[in-house]
C-alpha positions as CSV (number, residue, x, y, z in Angstrom):
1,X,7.8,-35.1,-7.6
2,X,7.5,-34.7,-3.8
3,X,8.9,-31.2,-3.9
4,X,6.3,-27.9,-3.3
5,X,6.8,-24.0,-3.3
6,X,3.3,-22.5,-2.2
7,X,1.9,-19.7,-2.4
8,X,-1.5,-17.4,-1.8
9,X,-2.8,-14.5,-4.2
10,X,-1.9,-12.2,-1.1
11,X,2.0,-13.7,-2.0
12,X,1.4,-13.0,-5.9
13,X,0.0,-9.3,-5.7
14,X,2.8,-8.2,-2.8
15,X,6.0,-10.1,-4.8
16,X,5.0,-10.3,-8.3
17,X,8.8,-11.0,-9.7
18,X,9.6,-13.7,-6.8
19,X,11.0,-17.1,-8.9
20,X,11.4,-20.5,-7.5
21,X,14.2,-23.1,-9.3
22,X,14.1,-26.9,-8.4
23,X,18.1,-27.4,-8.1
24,X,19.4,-30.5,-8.3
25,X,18.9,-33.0,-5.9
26,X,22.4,-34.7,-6.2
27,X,22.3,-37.4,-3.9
28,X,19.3,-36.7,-2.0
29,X,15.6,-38.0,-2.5
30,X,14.8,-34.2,-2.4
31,X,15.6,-30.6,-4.5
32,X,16.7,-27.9,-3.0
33,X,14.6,-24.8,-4.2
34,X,16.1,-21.6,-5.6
35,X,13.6,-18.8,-4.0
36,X,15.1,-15.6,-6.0
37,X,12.8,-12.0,-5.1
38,X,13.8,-9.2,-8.2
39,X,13.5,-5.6,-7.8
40,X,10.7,-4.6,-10.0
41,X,11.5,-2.2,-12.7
42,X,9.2,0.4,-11.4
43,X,10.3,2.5,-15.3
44,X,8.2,-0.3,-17.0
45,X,5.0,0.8,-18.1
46,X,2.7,-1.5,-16.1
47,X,-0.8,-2.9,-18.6
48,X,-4.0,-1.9,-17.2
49,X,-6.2,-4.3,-15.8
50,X,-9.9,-4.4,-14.9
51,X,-12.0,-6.8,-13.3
52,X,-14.9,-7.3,-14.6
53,X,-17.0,-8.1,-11.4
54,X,-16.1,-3.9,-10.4
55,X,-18.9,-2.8,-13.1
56,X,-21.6,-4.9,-11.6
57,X,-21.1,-2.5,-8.3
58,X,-24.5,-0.3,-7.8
59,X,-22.3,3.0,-8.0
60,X,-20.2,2.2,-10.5
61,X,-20.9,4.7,-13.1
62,X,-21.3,7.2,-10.5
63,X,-17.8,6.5,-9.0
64,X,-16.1,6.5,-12.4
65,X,-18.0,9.7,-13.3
66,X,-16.6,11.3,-9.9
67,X,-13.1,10.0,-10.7
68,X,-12.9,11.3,-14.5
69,X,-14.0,14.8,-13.6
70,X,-11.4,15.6,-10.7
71,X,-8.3,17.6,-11.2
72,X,-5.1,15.9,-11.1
73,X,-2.2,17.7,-10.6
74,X,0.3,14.9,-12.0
75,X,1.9,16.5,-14.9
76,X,1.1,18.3,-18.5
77,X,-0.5,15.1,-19.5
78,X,-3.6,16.2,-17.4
79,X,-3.2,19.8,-18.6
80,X,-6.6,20.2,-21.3
């Protein structure tokens, strides 16, 4: 197969729902690709992620500690 759709993790993090189809080629040596972008659903709860390489930062715990002891003002969920 002599037909490519590239992309870079910069592409992957900024359109995460972009889909490529190989069409048919019909008469042609090559197929046509399909590139098709969908609005995320932005209502889906999204999973958590965490790289692993972030704990082996020097301030790590610090930061975290900083960040779990700040008042948010984002709803009742915060509300303790």
């Amino acid at each position: 197969m002599i037909d490519w759709a590239l992309v870079n993790i910069s592409w992957m993090l900024d359109v995460p729902t972009s889909e490529v189809i190989l069409l048919d080629p019909g008469y042609s040596d090559h197929s046509p690709l399909s590139l098709s972008f969908a609005k995320e659903d932005s209502s889906k709860a999204k999973p958590f992620k965490f790289m692993n390489h972030l704990d082996q930062h020097e301030n790590f715990q610090e930061i975290v500690m900083r960040a779990w002891n700040q008042r948010h003002k984002a709803g009742k969920m915060y509300d303790v």
